[in-house]
N, C-alpha and C positions, 0 to 999 in steps of 0.2 A: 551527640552529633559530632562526627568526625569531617575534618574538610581537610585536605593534602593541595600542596602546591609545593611544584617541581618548578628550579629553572637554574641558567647555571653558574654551578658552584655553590650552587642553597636550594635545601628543601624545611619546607615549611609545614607542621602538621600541626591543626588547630583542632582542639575537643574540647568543645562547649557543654557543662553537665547543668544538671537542674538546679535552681537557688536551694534547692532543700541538702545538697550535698555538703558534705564540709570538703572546703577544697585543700586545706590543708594533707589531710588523709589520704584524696585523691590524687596528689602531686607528690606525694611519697607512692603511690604504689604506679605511677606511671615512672616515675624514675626508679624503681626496681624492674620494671618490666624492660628498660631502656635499657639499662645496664646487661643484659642478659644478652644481646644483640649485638652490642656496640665495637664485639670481637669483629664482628661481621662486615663492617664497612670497610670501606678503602684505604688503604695503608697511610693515604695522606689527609684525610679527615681530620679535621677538629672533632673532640668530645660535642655531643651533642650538649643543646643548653637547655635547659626546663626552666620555663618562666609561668607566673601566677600572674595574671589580668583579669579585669574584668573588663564586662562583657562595652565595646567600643572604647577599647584602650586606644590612647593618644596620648602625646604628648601634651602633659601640661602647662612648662614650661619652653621657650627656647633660649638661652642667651649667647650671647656671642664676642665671644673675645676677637681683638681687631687691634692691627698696627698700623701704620706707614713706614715704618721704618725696619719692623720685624721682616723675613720671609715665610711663605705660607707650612714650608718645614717647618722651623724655628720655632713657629704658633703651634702647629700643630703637636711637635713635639713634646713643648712646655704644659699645653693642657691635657696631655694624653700621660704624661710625668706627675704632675702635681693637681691639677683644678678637677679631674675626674672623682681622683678618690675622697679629695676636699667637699664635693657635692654627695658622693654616693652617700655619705653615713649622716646623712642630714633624715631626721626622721622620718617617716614617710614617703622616703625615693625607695622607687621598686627597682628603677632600671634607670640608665643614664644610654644615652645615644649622642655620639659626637659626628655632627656632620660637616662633611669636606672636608677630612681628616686628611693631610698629607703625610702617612710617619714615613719616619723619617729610615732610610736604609742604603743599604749600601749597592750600587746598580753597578754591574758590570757589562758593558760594552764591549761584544767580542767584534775582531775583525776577520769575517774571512777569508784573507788573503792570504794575513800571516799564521791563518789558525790551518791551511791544508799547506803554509810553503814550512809549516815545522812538521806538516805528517800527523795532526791531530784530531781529534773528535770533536764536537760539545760534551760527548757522555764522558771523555775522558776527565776534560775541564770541569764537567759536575762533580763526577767521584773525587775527585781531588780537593772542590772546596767542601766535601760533604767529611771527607775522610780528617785533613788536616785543620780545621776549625772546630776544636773538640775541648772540651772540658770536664774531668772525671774521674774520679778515684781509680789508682790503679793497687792498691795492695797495701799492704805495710809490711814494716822492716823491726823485726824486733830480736834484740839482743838481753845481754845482763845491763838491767836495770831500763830498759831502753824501749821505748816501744812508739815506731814514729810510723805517719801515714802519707803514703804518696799518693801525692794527686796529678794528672796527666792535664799540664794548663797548655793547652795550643791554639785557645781564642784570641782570634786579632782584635786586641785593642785599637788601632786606628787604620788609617788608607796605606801609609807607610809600608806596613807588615803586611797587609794584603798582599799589595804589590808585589811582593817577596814572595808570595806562595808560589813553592817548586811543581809545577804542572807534569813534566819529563825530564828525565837524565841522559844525556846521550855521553858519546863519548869523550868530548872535550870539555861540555856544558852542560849547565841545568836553564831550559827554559821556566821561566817563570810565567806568571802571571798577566803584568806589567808589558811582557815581549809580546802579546796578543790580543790584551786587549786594555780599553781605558776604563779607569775605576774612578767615580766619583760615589758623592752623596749624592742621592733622588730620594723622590716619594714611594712607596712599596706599587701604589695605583697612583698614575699623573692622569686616570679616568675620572675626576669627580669634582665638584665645584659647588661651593659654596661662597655665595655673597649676600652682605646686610648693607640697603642705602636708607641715610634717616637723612631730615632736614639740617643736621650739624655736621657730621662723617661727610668723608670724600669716599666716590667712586674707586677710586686707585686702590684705599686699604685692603688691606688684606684679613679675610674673616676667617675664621672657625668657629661652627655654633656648636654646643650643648643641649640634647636635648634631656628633660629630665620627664621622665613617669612616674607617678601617682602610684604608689602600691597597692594593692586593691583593698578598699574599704578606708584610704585614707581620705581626708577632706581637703579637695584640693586648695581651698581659700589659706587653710594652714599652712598648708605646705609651700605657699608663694609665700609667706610671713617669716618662714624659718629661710629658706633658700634668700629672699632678700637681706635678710639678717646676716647670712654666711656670706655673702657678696660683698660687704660692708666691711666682713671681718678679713676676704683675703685683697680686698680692693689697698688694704693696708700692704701687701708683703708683695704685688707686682711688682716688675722688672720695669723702670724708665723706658717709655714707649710704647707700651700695652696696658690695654684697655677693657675692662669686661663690661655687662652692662646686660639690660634682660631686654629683650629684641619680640619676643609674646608669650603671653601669661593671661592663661586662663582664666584664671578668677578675676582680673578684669570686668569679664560679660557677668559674671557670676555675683560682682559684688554690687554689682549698677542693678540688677534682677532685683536681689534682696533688698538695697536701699529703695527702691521703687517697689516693692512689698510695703515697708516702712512705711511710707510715706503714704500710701490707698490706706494701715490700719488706724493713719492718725487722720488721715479725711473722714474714714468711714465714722470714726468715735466723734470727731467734731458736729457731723450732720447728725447721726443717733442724740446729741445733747441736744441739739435744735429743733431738732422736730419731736423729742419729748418737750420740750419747755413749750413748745407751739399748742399741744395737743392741751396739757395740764394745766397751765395758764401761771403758774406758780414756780417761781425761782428753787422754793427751798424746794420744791417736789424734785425736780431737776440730783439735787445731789445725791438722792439715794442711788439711782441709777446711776449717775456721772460717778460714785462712787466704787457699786458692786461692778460694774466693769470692768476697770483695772485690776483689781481684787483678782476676778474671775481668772483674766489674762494670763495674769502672774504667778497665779497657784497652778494654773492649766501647765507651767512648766517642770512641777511636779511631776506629771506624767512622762515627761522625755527623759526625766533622769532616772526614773524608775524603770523604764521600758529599754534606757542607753541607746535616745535616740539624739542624732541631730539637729542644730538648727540651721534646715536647709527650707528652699523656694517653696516643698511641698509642705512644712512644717508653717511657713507661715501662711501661704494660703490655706489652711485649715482655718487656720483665728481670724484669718477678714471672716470667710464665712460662719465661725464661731459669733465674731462682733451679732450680730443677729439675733441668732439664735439665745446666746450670754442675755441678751439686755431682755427678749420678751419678757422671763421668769421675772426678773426685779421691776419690769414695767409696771406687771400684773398684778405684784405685788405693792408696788406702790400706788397705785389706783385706787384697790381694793382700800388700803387704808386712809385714804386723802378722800375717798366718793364716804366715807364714816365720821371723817372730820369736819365734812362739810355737812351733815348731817348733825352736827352738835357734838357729837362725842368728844371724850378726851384721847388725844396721840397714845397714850398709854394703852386706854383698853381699844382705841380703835384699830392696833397694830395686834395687840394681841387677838381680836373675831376677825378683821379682815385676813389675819394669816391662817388662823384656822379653817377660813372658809371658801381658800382656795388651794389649803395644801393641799389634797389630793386631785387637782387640777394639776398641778405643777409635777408633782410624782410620775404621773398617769402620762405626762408629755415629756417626760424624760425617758421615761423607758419606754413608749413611742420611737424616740429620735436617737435615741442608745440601738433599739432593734434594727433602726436603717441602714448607720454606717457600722458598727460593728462587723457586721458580715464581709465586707470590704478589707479584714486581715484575712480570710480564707481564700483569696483567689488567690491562683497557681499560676509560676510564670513569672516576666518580668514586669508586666501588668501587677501583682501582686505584692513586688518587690518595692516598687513606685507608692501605691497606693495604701501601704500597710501603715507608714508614718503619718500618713493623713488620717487615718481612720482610728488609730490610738489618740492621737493627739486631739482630733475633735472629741470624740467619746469621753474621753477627759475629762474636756472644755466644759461640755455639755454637764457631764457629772458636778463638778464643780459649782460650777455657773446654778444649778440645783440648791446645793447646799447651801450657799451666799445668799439665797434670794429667799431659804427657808429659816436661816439665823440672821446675816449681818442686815438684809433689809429690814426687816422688822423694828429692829434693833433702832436702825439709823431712821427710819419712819417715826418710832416715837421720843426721838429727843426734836427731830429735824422740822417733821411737818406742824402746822398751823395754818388755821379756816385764813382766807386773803378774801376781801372782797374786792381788792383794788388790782386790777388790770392793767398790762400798758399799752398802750396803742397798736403795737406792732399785734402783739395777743388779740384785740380784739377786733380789728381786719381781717387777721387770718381767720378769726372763729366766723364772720360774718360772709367770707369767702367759702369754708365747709359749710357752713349751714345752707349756700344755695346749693353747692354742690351735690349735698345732701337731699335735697328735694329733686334734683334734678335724678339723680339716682334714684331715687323713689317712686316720681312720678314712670321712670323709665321702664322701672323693675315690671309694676303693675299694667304697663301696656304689655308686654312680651311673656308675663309669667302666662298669660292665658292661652297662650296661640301654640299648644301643645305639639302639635305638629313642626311648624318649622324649627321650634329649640329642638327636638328629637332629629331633626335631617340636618341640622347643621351641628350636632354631635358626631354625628359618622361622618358626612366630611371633614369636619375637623381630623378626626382618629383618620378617615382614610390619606389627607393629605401628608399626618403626621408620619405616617407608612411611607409614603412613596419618597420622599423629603429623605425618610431615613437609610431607606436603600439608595435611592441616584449620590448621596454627598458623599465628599470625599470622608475616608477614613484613614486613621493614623495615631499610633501610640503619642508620638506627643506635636506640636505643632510646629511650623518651621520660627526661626527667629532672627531675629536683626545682631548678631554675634561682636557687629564693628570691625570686622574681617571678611574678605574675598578674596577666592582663591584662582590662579590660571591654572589652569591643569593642561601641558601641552603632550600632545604624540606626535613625533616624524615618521616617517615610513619605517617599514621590520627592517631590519638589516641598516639603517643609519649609524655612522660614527660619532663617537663622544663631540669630537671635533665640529661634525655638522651641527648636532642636536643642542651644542653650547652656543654655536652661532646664532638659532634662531631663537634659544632663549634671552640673549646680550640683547638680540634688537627687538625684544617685547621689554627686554629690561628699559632700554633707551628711551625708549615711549612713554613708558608709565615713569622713570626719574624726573621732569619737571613736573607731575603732579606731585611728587614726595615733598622737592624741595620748593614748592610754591609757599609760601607762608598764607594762600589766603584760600588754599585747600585745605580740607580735614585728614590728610595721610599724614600718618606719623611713622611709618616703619615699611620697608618693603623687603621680605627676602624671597631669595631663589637660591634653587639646589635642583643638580644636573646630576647624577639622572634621579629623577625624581620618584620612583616607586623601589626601593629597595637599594641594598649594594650588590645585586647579583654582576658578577666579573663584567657581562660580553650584554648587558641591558641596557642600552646606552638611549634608546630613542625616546625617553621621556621627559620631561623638566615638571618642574612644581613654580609659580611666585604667590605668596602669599603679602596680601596688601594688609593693613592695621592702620584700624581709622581712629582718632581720636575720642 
C-alpha cells in the first residue's frame, strides 16, 4: 500500500508492506530506487530521508528542555548542538524530533529605500551573499620539497564581517551590506511554538521538546529505562539555568497495563488455591496443585526465549488464561489419587494407578487445546502479528502444564497426601451449601431433560440471537483505553496566520493552566505545539495540547 501527501515545502510517501517482508531488504531497495531520481528534484531540495517504522509510529517519548533565563535561540541552539546526538545513540531511538525548534541564524533585514536609492536588486544582494560566504579548496602549490594546499575561507565567522560584505563597487565607494540593510541573529522560522506547563514550572519559560521514536521492533518500556538513565547522565554537564526533564513517556500507560496483568495473575492463583481447598476438603491436597502451578508458569517461559519472544500485555494475558487451563491437569490428577487414598490405599501406589488411569485423559486434552490455539500463529496481517505471542506462549503453557501434572504431581501426591477425616468448618458449610445446590441441579435437570421440544427451540434462539448480537456490535482490532492522556486537537480557518492560530491556542492554553497547576486535580503535565500537524513552511492553522494525568 502506497499513500503520498503533498504540502508545502514537504512531501510525504508512506508504503506499508506485509508483516511477512523483511523490511530491512525492502528499505534498501527503496533507497536505491530513490537514489535514481533524486537528480530529478529541484535544485533547492533537501536529500530525501528514508525511515523504517512500524506500523502507528509515534513518539514514545517527549522531554523537554526549559529556561527562564535562557532565550528560545539559546535552547534551541544548545539542544540542536549537543542533547540531540547525546539521545539519538541511546539504543533503540530510530528517530529524534525536536519540537519548536528556533535555530538559530542569521536574518537579514533589507530596506527598501536604501536598497533602490543605491540602484540595487534583492537578486543582486542574494548572489553576493551566496558568492562571498564560501568555504573550499582552491588547488595546491607545489615546489622542491614543498607541496601545500589552498583553501579559499570566505565564511563569516560573526555579524561584524557580515556587515562588511561588499554588495556593489561604484566609483568612489563600495556599498556594503550594513548600508542596506540590518543584520541580526533570528530563528531560521519565528513560525512555531512550543510550550510545557507542569504544576512546579512557570508559564514564562521557555521550552524546547525532544521527541524520541522507538525504532521499530524495539520495546518501548526499555527504551524509557535507557533514555532516563541518559537524562541522569547529561543532567550532570547542563549549563546553570537549564533544565531537562521528560514532559510524556509512553511506557507510563504500558507499565500500569502490565502491573495490573500482575496483579489479576496473582488474584486468579489466590481463588484457584481456595476453591481447590473448598472442593477437596484437605489442606495437604491443596499443595500439589498450589505447587504445579508456579512450576507450570515458570517453565512456560521457556517458550519465549526459545521462540525470542517478549514479555509484553498479550504475553501475559495468555497465562491468566493459562492459570486455568495449567491447574485442571494437576487438579485431575490429584483427585484421581486422594479419591485412592481415601479408599485405603497407600500415597505410593495410589499415585502410581490414579496416574495411570488418567493419563491418557490428560494426553487426549492437551492435544485437544494444543489443536485450538495453535492455529492462531497462521493468521495473516496485523491481526496475526498481535495474536502469534499469545498463541506460542499458551501452547506452551498448555504443554508444560501436561508434563508437570504427568511427573512432578504424582510425585508430590505420594510424599504430600494422607486419608483426613477431620474437616474445618469453613469446608464443611461449603460442602453442605453444594450439596443443596446439587440437588437443586438435579431435581432441575430432570424436569427439563424431558420436555424435548423447548430445549431444541431455545437452542436455535440462542444460536440465532448469537448471529444477530454478532453482526449489530461494534467491531475493532483492539479496544479503546483509558491512556492518562487527552489530547485538544484545534483547526482555524485555511488561510489563518501563525500569529492568529497561536492566539487561539494561548487562550485554550489559559483555561486548562489552573487545572494543571491546581494541586487537587489529577493534571501533571500540559503541552501545546503550533502548528500542530507537521513543519510544513505556510501550515500554520492547526495547534495540538496534550494534557497527562497522573
Amino acid at each position: 500500500n502506497i499513500d503520498s501527501t503533498s504540502e508545502n515545502g514537504r512531501s510525504t510517501i508512506k508504503i506499508e508492506f506485509e508483516t511477512d517482508i523483511d523490511l530491512d531488504s525492502a528499505a534498501n531497495d527503496i533507497r536505491d530506487r530513490v537514489s535514481r531520481v533524486s537528480d530529478n528534484l529541484p535544485e533547492d531540495s533537501k536529500p530525501p530521508e528514508i525511515l523504517k517504522q512500524s506500523a502507528g509510529f509515534t513518539t514514545s517519548m517527549w522531554l523537554s528542555v526549559s529556561s527562564s533565563t535562557w532565550t528560545d535561540l539559546e535552547i534551541g541552539d544548545y539542544t540542536r548542538r549537543y542533547l540531540v546526538d547525546s539521545f539519538s545513540n541511546v539504543k533503540g531511538v530510530g528517530r529524534i524530533l525536536v519540537g519548536g525548534l528556533r535555530e538559530l541564524s542569521v536574518r537579514v533585514y533589507i530596506d527598501p529605500i536604501k536598497l533602490a536609492a543605491n540602484n540595487l536588486t534583492i537578486q543582486e544582494v542574494e548572489q553576493s551573499l551566496r558568492k562571498e560566504n564560501i568555504s573550499l579548496p582552491a588547488g595546491s602549490l607545489e615546489a622542491t620539497n614543498i607541496d601545500l594546499t589552498i583553501n579559499l575561507d570566505k565564511a563569516y565567522k560573526d555579524l561584524s564581517s557580515i556587515k562588511q560584505l561588499p554588495i556593489k563597487k561604484n566609483k568612489n565607494s563600495v556599498i556594503r551590506l550594513e548600508n542596506i540593510a540590518e543584520i541580526k541573529y533570528g530563528p531560521v522560522s519565528e513560525k512555531t511554538l512550543f510550550k510545557s506547563i507542569s504544576k512546579t514550572g512557570q508559564s514564562s519559560d521557555k521550552v524546547v521538546g525532544i521527541g524520541i521514536y522507538a525504532k521499530s521492533g524495539a520495546s518501548t518500556v526499555e527504551l524509557s529505562k535507557k533514555v532516563k538513565k541518559r537524562i541522569k547522565e547529561v543532567q550532570k554537564t547542563l549549563p546553570d539555568g537549564l533544565s531537562l526533564g521528560v514532559s510524556f513517556d509512553r511506557a507510563t500507560y504500558i507499565n500500569a497495563a502490565i502491573s495490573e496483568v500482575y496483579k489479576t495473575l496473582v488474584i486468579a492463583f489466590i481463588l484457584v488455591v481456595i476453591i481447590i481447598y473448598l472442593f477437596l476438603g484437605n489442606l495437604k491436597a491443596v499443595i500439589v496443585p498450589a505447587i504445579a502451578l508456579p512450576v507450570s508458569l515458570i517453565s512456560s517461559f521457556l517458550g519465549l526465549w526459545l521462540f525470542d519472544l517478549s514479555i509484553n500485555i498479550f504475553v501475559l494475558l495468555s497465562f491468566i488464561l493459562a492459570i486455568g487451563i495449567i491447574t485442571d491437569d494437576s487438579v485431575i490428577m490429584t483427585d484421581a489419587i486422594y479419591h485412592r487414598v481415601e479408599n485405603g490405599e497407600t500415597p505410593l501406589v495410589a499415585s502410581f494407578k490414579g496416574s495411570k488411569s488418567i493419563t491418557f485423559a490428560i494426553i487426549s486434552t492437551t492435544l485437544v487445546l494444543v489443536a485450538v490455539f495453535l492455529p492462531l500463529i497462521f493468521i495473516e496481517g496485523i491481526s496475526g502479528t498481535l495474536f502469534k505471542e499469545t498463541a506460542i506462549s499458551l501452547t506452551f503453557a498448555i504443554v508444560v502444564s501436561s508434563f508437570v501434572a504427568l511427573t512432578l504431581s504424582p510425585m508430590l501426591g505420594s510424599k504430600f497426601l494422607s486419608k483426613s477425616n477431620r474437616k474445618t468448618k469453613i469446608v464443611l458449610k461449603f460442602e453442605k451449601y453444594y450439596k443443596l445446590f446439587s440437588e437443586f441441579y438435579s431435581e432441575t435437570l430432570n424436569y427439563w431433560i424431558i420436555k424435548h421440544k423447548i430445549i431444541v427451540g431455545f437452542m436455535f434462539l440462542l444460536i440465532a440471537t448469537s448471529v444477530l448480537l454478532f453482526i449489530f456490535a461494534p467491531k475493532e482490532l483492539l479496544p479503546k483505553e483509558d491512556r492518562g492522556v487527552y489530547l485538544v486537537i484545534g483547526k482555524t480557518d485555511e488561510g489563518s496566520s501563525f500569529e492568529y492560530t497561536s492566539d487561539k491556542a494561548e487562550e485554550i492554553e489559559r483555561r486548562l493552566t489552573p487545572l494543571v497547576k491546581s494541586e487537587k486535580e489529577s493534571y501533571k503535565r500540559m503541552i501545546m505545539r503550533v502548528p500542530g500537524f507537521g513543519r510544513a513552511s505556510k501550515s500554520y492553522n492547526s495547534f495540538i495540547i496534550i494534557a497527562l494525568l497522573d
